[in-house]
DOMARVO-481941 format. One record per residue (C-alpha): residue number from 1; residue in three letters; z, y, x. Coordinates in steps of 0.5 Angstrom, whole numbers, plus 500, padded with zeros to 3 digits. Each point is the difference from the previous one (the first is absolute). Layout:
<nodes>
  num  residuo   zz   yy   xx
  NUM      ALA    Z    Y    X
...
</nodes>
This chain:
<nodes>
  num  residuo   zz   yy   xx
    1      UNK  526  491  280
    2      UNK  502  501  492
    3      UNK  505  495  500
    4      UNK  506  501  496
    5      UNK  506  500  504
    6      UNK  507  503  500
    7      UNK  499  504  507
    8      UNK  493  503  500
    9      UNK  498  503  493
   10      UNK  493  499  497
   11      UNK  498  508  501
   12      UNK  502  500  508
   13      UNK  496  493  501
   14      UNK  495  504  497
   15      UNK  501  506  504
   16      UNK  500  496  506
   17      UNK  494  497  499
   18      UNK  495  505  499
   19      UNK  504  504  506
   20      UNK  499  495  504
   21      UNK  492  500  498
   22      UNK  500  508  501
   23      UNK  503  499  507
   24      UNK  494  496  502
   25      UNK  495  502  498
   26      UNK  499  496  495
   27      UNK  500  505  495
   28      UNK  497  505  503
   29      UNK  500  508  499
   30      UNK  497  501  493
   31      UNK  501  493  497
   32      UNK  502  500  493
   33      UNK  506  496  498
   34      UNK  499  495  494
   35      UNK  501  504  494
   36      UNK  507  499  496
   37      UNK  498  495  496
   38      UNK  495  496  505
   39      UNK  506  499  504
   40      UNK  505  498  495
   41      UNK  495  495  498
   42      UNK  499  497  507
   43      UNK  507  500  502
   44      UNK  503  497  494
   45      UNK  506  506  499
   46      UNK  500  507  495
   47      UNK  496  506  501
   48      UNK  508  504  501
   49      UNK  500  495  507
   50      UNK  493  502  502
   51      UNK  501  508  497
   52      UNK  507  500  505
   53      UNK  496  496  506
   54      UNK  495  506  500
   55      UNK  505  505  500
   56      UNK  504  498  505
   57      UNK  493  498  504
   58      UNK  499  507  498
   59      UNK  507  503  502
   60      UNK  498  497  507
   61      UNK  494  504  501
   62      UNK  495  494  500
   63      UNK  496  502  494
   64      UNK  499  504  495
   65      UNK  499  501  493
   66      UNK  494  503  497
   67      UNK  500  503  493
   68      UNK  496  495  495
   69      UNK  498  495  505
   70      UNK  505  497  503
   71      UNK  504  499  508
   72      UNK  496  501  506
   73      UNK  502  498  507
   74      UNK  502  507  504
   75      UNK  496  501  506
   76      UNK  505  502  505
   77      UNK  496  505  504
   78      UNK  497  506  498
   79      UNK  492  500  498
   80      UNK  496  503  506
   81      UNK  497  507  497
   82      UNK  492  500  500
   83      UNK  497  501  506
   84      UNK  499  498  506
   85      UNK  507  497  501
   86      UNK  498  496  494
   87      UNK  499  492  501
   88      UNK  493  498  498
   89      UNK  503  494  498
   90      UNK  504  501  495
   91      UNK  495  507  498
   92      UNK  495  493  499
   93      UNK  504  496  497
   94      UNK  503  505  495
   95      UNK  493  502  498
   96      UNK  499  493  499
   97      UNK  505  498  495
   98      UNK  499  507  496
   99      UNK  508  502  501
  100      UNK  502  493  498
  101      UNK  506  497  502
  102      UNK  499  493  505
  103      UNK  500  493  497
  104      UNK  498  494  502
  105      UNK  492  501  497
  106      UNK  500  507  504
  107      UNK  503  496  505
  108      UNK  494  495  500
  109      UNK  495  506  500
  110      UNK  502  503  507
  111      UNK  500  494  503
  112      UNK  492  500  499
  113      UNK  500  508  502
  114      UNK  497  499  507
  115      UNK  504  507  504
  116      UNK  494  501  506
  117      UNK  500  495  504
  118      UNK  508  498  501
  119      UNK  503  493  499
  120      UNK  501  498  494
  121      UNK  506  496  500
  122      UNK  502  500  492
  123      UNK  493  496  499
  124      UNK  503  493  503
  125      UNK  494  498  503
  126      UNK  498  501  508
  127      UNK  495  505  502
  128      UNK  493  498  499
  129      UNK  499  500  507
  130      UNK  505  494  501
  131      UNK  496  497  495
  132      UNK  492  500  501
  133      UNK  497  495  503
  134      UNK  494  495  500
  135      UNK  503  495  496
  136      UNK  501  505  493
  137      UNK  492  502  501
  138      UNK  498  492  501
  139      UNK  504  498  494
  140      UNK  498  504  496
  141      UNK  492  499  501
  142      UNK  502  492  500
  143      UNK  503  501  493
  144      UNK  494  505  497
  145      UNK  494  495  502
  146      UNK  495  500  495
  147      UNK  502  494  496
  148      UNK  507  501  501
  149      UNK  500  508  498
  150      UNK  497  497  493
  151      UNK  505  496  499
  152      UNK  506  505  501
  153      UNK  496  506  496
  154      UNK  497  496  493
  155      UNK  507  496  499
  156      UNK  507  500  499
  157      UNK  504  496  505
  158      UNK  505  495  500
  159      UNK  506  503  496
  160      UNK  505  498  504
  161      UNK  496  502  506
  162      UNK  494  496  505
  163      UNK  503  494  501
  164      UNK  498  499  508
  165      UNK  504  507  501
  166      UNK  506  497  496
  167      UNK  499  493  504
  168      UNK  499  505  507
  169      UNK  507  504  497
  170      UNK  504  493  499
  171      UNK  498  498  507
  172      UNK  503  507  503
  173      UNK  507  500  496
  174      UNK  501  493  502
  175      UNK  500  503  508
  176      UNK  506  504  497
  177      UNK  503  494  495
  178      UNK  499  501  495
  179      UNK  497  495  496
  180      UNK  494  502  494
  181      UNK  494  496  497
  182      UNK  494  504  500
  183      UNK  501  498  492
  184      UNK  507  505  501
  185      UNK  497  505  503
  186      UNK  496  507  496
  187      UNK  497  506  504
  188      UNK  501  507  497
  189      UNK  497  506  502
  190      UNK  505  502  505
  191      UNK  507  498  501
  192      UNK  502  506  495
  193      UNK  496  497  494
  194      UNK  505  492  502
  195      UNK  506  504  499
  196      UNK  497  503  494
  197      UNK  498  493  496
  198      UNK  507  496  503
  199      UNK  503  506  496
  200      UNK  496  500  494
  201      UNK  500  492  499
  202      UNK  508  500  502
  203      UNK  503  506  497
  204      UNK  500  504  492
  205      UNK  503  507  499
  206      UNK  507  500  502
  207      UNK  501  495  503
  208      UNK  504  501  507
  209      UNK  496  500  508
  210      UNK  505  500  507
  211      UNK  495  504  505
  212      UNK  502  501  507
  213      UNK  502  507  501
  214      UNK  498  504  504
  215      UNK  493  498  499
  216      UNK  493  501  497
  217      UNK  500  505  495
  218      UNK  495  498  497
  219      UNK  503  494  498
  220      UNK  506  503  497
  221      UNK  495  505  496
  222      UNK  495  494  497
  223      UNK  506  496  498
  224      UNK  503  506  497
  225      UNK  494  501  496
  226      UNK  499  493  497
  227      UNK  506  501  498
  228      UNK  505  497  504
  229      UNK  507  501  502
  230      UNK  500  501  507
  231      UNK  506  498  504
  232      UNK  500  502  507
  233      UNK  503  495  505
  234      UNK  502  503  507
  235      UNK  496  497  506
  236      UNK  504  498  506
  237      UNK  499  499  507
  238      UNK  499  492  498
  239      UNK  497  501  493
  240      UNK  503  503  493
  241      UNK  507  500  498
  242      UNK  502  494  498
  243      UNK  506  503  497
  244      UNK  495  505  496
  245      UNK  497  495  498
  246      UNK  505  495  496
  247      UNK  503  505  497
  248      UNK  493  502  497
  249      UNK  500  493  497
  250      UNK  506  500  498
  251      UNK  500  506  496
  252      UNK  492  502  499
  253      UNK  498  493  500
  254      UNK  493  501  504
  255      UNK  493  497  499
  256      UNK  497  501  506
  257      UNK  502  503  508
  258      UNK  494  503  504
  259      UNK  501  499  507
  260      UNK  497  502  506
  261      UNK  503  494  505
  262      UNK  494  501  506
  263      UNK  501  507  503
  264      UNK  503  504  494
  265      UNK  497  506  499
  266      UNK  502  505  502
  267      UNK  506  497  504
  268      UNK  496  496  504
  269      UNK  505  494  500
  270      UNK  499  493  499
  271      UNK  504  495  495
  272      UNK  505  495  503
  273      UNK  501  492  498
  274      UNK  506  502  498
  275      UNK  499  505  494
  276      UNK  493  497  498
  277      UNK  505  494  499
  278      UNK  505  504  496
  279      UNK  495  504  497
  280      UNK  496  493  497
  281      UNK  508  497  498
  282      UNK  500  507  495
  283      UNK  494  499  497
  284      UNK  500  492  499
  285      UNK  508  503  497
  286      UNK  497  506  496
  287      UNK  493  496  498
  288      UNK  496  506  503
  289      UNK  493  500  504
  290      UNK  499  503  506
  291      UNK  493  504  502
  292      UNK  499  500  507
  293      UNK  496  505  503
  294      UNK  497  498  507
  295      UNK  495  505  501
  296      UNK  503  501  507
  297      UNK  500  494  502
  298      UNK  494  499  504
  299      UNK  504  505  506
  300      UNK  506  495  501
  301      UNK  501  493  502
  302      UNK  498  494  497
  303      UNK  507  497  499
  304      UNK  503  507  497
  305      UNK  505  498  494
  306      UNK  496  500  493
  307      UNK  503  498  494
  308      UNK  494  497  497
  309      UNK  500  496  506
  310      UNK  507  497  498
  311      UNK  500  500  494
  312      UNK  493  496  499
  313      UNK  498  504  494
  314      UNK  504  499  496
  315      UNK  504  507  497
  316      UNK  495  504  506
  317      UNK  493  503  499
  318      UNK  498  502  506
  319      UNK  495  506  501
  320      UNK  495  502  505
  321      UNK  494  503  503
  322      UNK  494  502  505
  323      UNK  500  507  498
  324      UNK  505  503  507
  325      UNK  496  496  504
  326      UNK  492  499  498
  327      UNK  497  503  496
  328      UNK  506  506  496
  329      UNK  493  502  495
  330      UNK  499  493  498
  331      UNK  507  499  497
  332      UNK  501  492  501
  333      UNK  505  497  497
  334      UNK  503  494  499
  335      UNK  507  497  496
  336      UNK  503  492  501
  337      UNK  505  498  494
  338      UNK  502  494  496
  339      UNK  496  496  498
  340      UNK  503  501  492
  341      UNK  499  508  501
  342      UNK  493  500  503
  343      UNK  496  499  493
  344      UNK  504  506  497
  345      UNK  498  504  506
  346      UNK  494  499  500
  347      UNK  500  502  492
  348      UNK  503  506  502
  349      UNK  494  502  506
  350      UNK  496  497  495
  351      UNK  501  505  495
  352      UNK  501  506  506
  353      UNK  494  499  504
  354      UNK  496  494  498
  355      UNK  498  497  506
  356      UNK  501  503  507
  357      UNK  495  503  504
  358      UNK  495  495  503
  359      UNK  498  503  507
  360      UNK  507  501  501
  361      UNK  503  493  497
  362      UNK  495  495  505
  363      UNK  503  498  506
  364      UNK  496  503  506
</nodes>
């Protein structure tokens, strides 16, 4: 937490974060920290507060500097010589990434390097075991008869998405109250590509982001990369710090909070009535939005806590998919929001990806 307070100076708070991120795992071994000036920017302090945070980090045997490319997370074993005591994971990896230090698009590559035929995990998705079935091949031979197959290949569909599978889409949110036309609705090219036009459309260079930490880093680099000051919220047992919370708004005056309130990844947990409740208070309070992921939703009960439910779109965008558990290729996705955002969201969709695609956007 960079807040100005007469306890705790700006350069420990910043000490004690990216300790806090090493110590797990968040920034692995061979992550380069933000440059001086990179983190400088982002935090809102002096390049003096970063030098001195990077030294003390550096004091501490957490990372160590490079000459003429900056502060790197020290692995804290030694590397195994060559031979047959080497790891061929992190050999293939090394391999892969040219001797480069991890970030969050290396991150993304490994994920999609198989390593034999072990559980991939990182991937998010079950096993293909657990999803074959007669249903997927019978859809999918429904929706490429002969006249149908024509209509989806020689024209651009809906630009919000197929209307049917928006009308299917609304009547599945309402099983977990939250109330959406299909006219509020817009299907993306994966849950990734929602969270990707709810930034864009909300937010400008600059502006300051709540997201939950621990959590998808990916989601921390996307947002770092459009420019955003990111500033991570603490995940507790029955949701984020609310405490964080209000003392971001108070000093940073946040546009968005992205959130994961059903079976937080990677904690696994769920948010309470209570915090969801507070969390809206806060946003009504500080004028910011909320987009909720919900991409594991399918896996917990019906009446698990939403935000967006609470609130009935009115600061919340929720997010979702069917990319976990139908079909991971296809990359269906879908976003409900207010109704005043939903012509901007499609403008931004609109000038990303035009339409999405046909074969995946009709209800099957």
């Amino acid at each position: 937490m960079l807040i100005r307070s007469p306890e705790t100076s700006l350069t420990e708070q910043l000490v004690a974060r990216f300790a806090q991120r090493i110590r797990d795992r968040l920034l692995p071994p061979g992550a380069r920290l933000p440059s001086i000036r990179q983190c400088a920017q982002s935090q809102g302090v002096s390049p003096s507060t970063v030098v001195a945070a990077y030294d003390q980090l550096q004091a501490q045997g957490l990372v160590e500097a490079h000459k003429n490319r900056g502060f790197f997370v020290r692995d804290p074993k030694p590397a195994p010589a060559s031979g047959a005591g080497a790891s061929p994971l992190n050999e293939s990896r090394t391999q892969r990434l040219g001797g480069a230090p991890l970030n969050a698009s290396a991150l993304i590559r490994g994920m999609f390097h198989g390593f034999g035929d072990k559980p991939q995990p990182g991937m998010g998705v079950l096993p293909p075991e657990w999803l074959d079935s007669s249903f997927m091949p019978a859809a999918l031979r429904r929706v490429s008869a002969s006249g149908n197959l024509r209509t989806l290949s020689l024209q651009y569909g809906e630009p919000a998405g197929d209307s049917g599978l928006r009308s299917a889409l609304s009547h599945k949110l309402a099983n977990w109250h939250v109330h959406a036309a299909p006219e509020q609705i817009i299907t993306t090219v994966g849950a990734t590509q929602a969270l990707d036009i709810a930034s864009r459309t909300l937010l400008r260079p600059g502006d300051a982001v709540m997201v939950e930490e621990p959590g998808w880093a990916i989601e921390f680099a996307r947002l770092q990369g459009l420019g955003m000051r990111v500033l991570p919220v603490p995940r507790l047992a029955d949701g984020p710090d609310l405490a964080v919370m209000a003392r971001y708004c108070e000093a940073h005056q946040p546009k968005l909070f992205v959130s994961v309130s059903v079976l937080h990844n990677p904690t696994g947990l769920s948010l309470s009535p209570v915090a969801a409740h507070r969390v809206l208070q806060l946003a009504q309070q500080h004028d910011f939005h909320v987009l909720e992921d919900d991409t594991y939703g399918h896996f917990a009960p019906d009446h698990a806590t939403r935000l967006c439910a609470l609130d009935g779109l009115q600061r919340t965008i929720y997010v979702g998919g069917f990319a976990k558990i139908l079909a991971p290729n296809w990359r269906i996705g879908f976003l409900a929001a207010p109704t005043h955002l939903v012509e901007r969201l499609q403008d931004t969709k609109l000038l990303s990806s035009l339409t999405t695609p046909g074969a995946a956007d009709v209800p099957k």
